[in-house]
C-alpha positions in Angstrom: 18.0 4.4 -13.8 19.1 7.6 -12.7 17.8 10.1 -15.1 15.3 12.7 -16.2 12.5 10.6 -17.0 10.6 13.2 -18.8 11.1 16.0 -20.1 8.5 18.6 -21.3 9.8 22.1 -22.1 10.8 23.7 -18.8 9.8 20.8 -16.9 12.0 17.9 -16.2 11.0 15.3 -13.9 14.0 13.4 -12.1 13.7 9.9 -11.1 15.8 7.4 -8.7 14.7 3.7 -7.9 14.2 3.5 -3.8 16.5 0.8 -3.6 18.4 -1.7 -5.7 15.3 -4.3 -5.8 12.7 -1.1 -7.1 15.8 -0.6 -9.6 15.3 -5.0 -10.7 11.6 -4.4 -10.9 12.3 -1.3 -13.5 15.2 -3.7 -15.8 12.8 -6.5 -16.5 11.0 -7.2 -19.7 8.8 -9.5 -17.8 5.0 -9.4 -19.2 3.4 -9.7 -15.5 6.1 -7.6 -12.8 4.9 -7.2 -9.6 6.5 -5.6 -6.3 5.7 -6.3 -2.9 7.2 -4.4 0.1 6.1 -2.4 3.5 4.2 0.7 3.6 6.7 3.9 2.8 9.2 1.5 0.7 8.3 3.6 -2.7 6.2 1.1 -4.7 3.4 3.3 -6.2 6.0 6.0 -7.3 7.6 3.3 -9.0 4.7 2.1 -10.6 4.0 5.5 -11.8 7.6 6.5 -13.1 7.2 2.5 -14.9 3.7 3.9 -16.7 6.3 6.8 -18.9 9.5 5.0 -19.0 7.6 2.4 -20.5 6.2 4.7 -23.0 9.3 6.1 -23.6 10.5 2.8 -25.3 7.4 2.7 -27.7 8.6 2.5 -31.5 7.8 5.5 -33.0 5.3 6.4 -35.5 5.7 9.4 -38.1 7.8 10.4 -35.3 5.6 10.0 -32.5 5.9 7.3 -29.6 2.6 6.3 -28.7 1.0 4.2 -25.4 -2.3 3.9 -23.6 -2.5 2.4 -20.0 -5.0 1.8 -17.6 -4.1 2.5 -13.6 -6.6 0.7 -11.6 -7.5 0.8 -7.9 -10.3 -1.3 -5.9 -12.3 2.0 -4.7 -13.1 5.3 -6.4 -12.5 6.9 -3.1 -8.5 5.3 -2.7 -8.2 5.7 -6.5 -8.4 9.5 -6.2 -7.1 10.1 -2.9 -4.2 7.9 -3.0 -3.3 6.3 -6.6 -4.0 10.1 -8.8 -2.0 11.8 -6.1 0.9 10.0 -6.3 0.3 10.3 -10.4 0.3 14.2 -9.8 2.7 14.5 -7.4 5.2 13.2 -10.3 3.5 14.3 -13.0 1.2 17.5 -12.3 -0.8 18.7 -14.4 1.4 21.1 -16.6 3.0 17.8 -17.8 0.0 15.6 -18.0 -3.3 17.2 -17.3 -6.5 15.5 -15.8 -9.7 15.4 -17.7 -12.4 14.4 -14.6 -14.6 12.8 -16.7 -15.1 8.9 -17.0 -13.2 7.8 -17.1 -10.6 9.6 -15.5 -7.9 10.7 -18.1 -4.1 11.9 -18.0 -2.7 12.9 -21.1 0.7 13.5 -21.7 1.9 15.0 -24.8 5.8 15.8 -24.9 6.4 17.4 -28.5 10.8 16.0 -28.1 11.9 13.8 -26.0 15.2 14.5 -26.9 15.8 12.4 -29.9 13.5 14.2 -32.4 10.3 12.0 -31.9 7.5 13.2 -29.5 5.5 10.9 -27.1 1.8 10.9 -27.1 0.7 8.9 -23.4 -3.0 8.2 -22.2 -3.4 7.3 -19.0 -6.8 6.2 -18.2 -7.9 5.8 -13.7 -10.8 2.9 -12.9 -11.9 1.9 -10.1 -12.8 -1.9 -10.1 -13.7 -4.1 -7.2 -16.0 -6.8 -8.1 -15.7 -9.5 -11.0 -18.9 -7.9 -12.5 -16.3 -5.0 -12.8 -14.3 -6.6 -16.0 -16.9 -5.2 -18.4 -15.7 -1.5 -18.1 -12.4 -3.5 -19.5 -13.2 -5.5 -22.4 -13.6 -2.9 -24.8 -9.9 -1.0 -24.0 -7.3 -1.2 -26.6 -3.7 -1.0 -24.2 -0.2 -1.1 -24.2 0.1 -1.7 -20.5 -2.0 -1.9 -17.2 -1.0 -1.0 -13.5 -3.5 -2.3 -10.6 -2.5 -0.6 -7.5 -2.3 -2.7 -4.3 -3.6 -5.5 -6.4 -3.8 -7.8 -3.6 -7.4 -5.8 -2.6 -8.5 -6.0 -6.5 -10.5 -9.4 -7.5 -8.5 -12.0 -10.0 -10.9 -11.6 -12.8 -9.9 -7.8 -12.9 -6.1 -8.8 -13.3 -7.4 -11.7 -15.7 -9.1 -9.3 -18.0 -6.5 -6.8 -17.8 -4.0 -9.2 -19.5 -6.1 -10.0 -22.2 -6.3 -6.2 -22.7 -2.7 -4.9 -23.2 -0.4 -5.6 -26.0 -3.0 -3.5 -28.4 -1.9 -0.5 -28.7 -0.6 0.9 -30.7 -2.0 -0.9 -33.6 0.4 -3.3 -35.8 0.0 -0.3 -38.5 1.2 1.8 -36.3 4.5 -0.5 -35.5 2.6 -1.8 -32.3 3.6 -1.9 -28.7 6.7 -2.9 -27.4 6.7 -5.4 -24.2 3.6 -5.3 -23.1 2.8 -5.6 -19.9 0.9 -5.4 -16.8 2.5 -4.3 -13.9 1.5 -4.7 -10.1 2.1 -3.0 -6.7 1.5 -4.2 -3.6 2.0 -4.6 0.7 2.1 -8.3 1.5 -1.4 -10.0 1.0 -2.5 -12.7 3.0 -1.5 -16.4 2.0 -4.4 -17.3 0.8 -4.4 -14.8 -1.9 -3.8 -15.0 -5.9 -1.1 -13.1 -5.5 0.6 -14.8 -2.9 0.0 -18.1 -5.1 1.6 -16.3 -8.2 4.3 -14.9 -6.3 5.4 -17.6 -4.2 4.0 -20.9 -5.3 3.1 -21.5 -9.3 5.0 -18.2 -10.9 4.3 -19.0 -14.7 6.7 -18.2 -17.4 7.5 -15.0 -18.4 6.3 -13.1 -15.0 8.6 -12.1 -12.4 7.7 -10.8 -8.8 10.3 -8.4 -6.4 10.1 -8.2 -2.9 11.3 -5.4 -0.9 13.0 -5.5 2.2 11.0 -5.0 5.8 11.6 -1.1 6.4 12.2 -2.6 10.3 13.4 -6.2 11.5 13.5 -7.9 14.4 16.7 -7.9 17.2 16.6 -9.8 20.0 12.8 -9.6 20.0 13.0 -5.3 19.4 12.3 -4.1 16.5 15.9 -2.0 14.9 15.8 -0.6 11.4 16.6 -2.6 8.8 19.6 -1.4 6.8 18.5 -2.8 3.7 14.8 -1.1 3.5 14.2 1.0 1.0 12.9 4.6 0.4 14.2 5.4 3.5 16.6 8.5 1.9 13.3 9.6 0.3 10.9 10.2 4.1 12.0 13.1 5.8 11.5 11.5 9.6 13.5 9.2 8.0 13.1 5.2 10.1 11.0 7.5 12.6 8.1 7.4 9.9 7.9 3.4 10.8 8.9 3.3 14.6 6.2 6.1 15.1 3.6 3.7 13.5 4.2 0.7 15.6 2.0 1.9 18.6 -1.5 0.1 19.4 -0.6 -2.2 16.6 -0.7 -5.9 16.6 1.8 -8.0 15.6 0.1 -9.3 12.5 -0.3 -5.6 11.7 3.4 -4.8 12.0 4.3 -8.1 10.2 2.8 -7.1 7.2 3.1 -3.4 6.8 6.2 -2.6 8.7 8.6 -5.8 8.3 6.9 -6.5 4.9 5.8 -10.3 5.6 2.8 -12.2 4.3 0.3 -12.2 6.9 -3.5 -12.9 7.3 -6.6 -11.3 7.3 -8.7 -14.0 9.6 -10.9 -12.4 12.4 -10.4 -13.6 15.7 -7.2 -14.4 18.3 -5.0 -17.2 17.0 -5.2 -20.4 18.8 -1.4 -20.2 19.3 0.5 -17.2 20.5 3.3 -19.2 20.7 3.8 -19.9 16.5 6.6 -17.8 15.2 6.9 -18.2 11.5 10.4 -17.1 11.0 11.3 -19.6 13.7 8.6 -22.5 12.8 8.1 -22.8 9.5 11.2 -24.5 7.3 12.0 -22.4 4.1 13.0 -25.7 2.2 11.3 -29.0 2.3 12.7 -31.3 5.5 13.7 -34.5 5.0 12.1 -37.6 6.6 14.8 -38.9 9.0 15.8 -42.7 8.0 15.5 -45.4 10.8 13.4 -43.7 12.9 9.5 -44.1 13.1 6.7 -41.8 11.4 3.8 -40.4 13.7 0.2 -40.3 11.9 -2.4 -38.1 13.6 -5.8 -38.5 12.3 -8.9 -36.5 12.5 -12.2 -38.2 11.1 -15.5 -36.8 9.8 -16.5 -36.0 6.2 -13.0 -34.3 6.1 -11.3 -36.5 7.6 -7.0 -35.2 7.6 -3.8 -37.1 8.5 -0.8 -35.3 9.5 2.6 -36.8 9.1 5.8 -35.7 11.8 8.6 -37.3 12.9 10.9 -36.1 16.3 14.7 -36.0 15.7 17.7 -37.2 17.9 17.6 -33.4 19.5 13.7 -34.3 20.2 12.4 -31.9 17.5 8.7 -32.4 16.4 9.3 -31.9 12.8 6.2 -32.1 10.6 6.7 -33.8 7.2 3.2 -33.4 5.6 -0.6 -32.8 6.1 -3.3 -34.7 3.9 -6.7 -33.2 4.6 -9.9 -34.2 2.0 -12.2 -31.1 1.0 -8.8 -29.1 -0.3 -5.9 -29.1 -2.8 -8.3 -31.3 -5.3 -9.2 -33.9 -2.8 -13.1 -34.9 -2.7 -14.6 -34.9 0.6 -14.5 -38.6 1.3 -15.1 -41.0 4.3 -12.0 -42.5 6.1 -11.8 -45.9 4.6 -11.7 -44.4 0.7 -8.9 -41.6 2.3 -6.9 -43.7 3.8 -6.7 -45.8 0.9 -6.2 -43.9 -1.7 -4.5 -40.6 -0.1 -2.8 -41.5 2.6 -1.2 -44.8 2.1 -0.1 -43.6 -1.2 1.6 -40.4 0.1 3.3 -43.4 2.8 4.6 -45.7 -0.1 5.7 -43.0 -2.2 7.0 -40.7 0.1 8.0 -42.5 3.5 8.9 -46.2 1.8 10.0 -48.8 4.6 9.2 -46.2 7.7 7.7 -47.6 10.8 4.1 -45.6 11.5 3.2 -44.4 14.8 -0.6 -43.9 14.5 -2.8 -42.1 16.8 -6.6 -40.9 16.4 -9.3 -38.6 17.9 -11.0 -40.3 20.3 -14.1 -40.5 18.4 -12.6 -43.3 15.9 -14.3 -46.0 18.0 -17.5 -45.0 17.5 -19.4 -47.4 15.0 -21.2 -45.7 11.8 -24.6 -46.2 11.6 -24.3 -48.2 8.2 -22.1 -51.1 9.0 -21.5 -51.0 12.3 -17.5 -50.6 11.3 -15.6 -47.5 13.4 -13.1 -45.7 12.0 -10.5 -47.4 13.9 -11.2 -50.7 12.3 -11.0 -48.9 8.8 -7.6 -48.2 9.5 -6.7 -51.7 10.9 -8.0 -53.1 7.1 -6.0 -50.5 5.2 -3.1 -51.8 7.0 -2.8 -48.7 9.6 -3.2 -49.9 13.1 -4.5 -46.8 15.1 -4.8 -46.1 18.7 -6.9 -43.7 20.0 -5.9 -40.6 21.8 -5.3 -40.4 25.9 -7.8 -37.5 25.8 -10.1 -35.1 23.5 -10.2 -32.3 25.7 -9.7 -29.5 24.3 -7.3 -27.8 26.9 -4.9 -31.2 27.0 -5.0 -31.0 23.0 -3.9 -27.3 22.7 -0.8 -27.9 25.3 0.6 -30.7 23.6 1.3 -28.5 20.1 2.4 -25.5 22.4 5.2 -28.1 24.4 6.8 -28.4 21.0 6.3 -24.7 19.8 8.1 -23.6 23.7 10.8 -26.5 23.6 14.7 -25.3 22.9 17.0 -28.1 23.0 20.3 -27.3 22.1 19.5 -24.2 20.7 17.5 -25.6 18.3 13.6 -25.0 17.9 11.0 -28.1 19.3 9.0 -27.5 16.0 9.7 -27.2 12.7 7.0 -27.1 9.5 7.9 -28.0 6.2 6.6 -25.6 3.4 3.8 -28.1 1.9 2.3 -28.0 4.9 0.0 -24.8 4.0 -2.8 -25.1 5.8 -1.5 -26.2 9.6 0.8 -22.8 8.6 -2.0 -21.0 7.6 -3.9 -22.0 10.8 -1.0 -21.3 12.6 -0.6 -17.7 11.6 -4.2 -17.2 12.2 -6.6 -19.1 10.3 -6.7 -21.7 13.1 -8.3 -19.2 15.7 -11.0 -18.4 18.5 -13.9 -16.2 16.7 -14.7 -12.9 18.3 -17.9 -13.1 20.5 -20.1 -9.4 19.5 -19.9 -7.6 22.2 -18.8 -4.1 23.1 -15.2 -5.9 24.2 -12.7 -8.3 23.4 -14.0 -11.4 24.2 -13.6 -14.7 22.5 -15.4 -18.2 22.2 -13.3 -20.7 24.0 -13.5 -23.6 21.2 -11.7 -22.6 17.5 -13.4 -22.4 14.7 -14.7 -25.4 12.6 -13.5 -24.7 8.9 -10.7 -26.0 6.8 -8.0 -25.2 8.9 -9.7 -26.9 11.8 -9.0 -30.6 10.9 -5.2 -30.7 10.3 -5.2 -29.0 13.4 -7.0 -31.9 15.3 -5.2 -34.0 14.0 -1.7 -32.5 14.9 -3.1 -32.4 18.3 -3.6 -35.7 18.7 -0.4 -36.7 17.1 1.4 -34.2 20.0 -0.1 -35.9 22.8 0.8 -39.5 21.0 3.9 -38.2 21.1 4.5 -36.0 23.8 3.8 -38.9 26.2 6.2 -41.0 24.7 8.8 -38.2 25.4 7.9 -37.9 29.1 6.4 -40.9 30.1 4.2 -41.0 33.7 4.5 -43.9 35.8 2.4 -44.0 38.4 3.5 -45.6 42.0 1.6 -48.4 43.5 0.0 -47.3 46.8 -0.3 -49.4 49.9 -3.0 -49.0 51.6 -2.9 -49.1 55.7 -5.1 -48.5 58.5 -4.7 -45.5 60.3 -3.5 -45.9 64.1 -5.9 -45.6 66.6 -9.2 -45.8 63.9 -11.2 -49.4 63.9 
């Protein structure tokens, strides 16, 4: 797409993708498009040079190419400092003028575009960050949309917005051509709609691009990437990223630097040892035939079972995590979980496996309505349970980390499969100590109760199960003599 993307008299604006995946993004015909990359990798430029070559494809009327889009930012603030900028620095306002009213206008009138037809292109800037924000949307008439760093604009904004394109300009008028709805963004947190879009349950018709990091990792130092894009287009060239890296955290650099989902959870992860790249399996691992299964349970209202298995090499590699309260599954006691979640997932998924079960502690309390502990529920649904050594915290904690430290033979102790989404989402963050509020760092010592807490437990109990197995501790009889010369 290297070419004059406009051109308006005197004034000719002259556009190059960033990179070979900005240059995918720009090719598709996909109704929803999105692009994700670091900070500096060109996205909103592209976004905006998408808005008129767009356009540009409109079928003419009476000779005239007609569009109307909406550019939308979360904050009135960002939307003029950052998104209208960008719009100006490529299109100023001898090409496309700025009416400040409301809302916030850019028309573009180009009288040939080179072929003897004209191109008539509204532009109109909102600022939307709340659901009750869709109103100022229902009554638009568009041939496209843009949200800008959609990942900080709500769902319902992006769900309105595609019921709003595609209508203009009217069938009289030969209607629009591809409509769509286009979206720029730096890597959200995990838990976002984007992410789920993206990564996870990408429906028909919409495709989503992902730039390379603009830095990567070599041998733990960060080098630039050759692949990142934009770079020819900064003049301090992969200085602009290495001079951002200072006071930063690593979640910080992971998202706006190499370009990797991250998260946005307060607090100091319960394991500084969890590296994604290295921990987390990018395709599903496969249950290990002949050897046994390891159940970890945590009970409660919420009660979650964690699957894992250890290989020949002594990897902990965890096959799946069931936890009620999430992914459509009621809250539920123990005996209705365990029968109708967890030893289905074991028939269906782990048929003829040899289980390895191990519980919090707490399972041999007995409830106050029939006397039964959760121990005993398990024994009737066929799952005989022992409890675990220990539910100190401390003891708990070291057990994961001996799997996340462990190299054996060059291969990682601990590997997560991709269903797992929560103990990886805890893992990166979600799983963490909260912030005590004071004037300095200082954190509670026990994590966080919430929905990443109970896979957790139960993974913990699992890795002391089997940790001991791996290093078992025998302990030498003593004998026990009288001392010479005491009576």
């Amino acid at each position: 797409m290297d070419a004059a993307v406009v051109d308006s008299g005197e004034s000719v604006v002259n556009y190059a993708p960033p990179g070979p995946v900005a240059a995918e993004f720009h090719n598709t015909v996909a109704f929803v498009r999105g692009l994700m990359g670091p900070v500096g990798s060109g996205k909103s430029s592209c976004c905006c040079v998408e808005i008129v070559r767009h356009s540009l494809l409109q079928t003419p009327f009476r000779g005239t190419r007609r569009a109307r889009w909406a550019v939308i930012r979360n904050t009135f603030p960002e939307l003029k400092s950052t998104t209208i900028k960008t719009w100006q620095h490529w299109f100023p306002d001898h090409i496309a003028p700025i009416k400040w009213d409301s809302p916030i206008t850019s028309r573009m009138i180009v009288p040939d575009i080179g072929d003897g037809t004209s191109l008539d292109l509204e532009v109109l800037f909102l600022a939307l960050d709340s659901p009750q924000d869709t109103g100022k949307l229902r009554s638009l008439e568009l041939t496209g949309g843009w949200i800008n760093e959609a990942s900080e604009v709500p769902k319902e904004v992006f769900d309105m917005l595609t019921q709003r394109v595609g209508r203009y300009p009217p069938k009289m008028q030969s209607g629009p051509v591809n409509p769509c709805v286009v979206l720029d963004t730096n890597p959200p947190d995990d838990d976002s709609w984007y992410y789920r879009f993206a990564e996870e349950e990408t429906p028909e018709g919409w495709m989503f691009f992902r730039q390379p990091g603009a830095l990567m990792v070599v041998n733990e130092e960060y080098a630039p990437n050759p692949d990142a894009e934009n770079v020819q287009n900064i003049s301090a060239g992969y200085n602009y990223w290495f001079n951002q890296l200072g006071g930063k955290s690593d979640d910080w650099v992971n998202v706006f630097i190499l370009g990797q989902y991250g998260t946005t959870m307060s607090g100091k992860p319960v394991y500084q040892e969890f590296k994604d790249s290295t921990h987390a399996s990018q395709k599903p691992i496969a249950a290990i035939p002949g050897l046994p299964l390891y159940l970890g349970w945590d009970f409660g209202l919420t009660p979650a079972c964690v699957i894992a298995q250890i290989s020949p090499r002594g990897r902990l590699n965890i096959l799946a995590e069931l936890v009620a309260g999430i992914d459509g599954i009621p809250d539920m006691g123990v005996r209705q979980f365990a029968a109708e979640i967890v030893k289905p997932c074991l028939l269906t998924r782990f048929p003829r496996f040899k289980a390895i079960s191990t519980c919090d502690p707490a399972g041999n309390t007995r409830s106050q309505a029939d006397e039964k502990t959760c121990i005993q529920e398990l024994l009737e649904a066929g799952l005989y349970t022992e409890v675990a050594a220990s539910n100190d915290f401390i003891q708990r904690r070291e057990a994961v980390a001996y799997f996340l430290t462990r190299i054996s033979e060059g291969e990682t102790g601990f590997l997560i499969d991709p269903s797992c989404r929560y103990l990886r989402k805890g893992f990166n963050g979600g799983y963490r100590y909260e912030r005590v509020k004071t004037a300095h760092e200082v954190f509670r010592d026990r994590p966080v109760k919430d929905k990443f807490s109970h896979a957790h437990d139960a993974l913990q109990y699992l890795c002391m199960r089997v940790r001991s197995e791996m290093n078992p501790i025998t302990v030498r009889s003593v004998e026990r003599r009288k001392a010479v010369g005491w009576t």
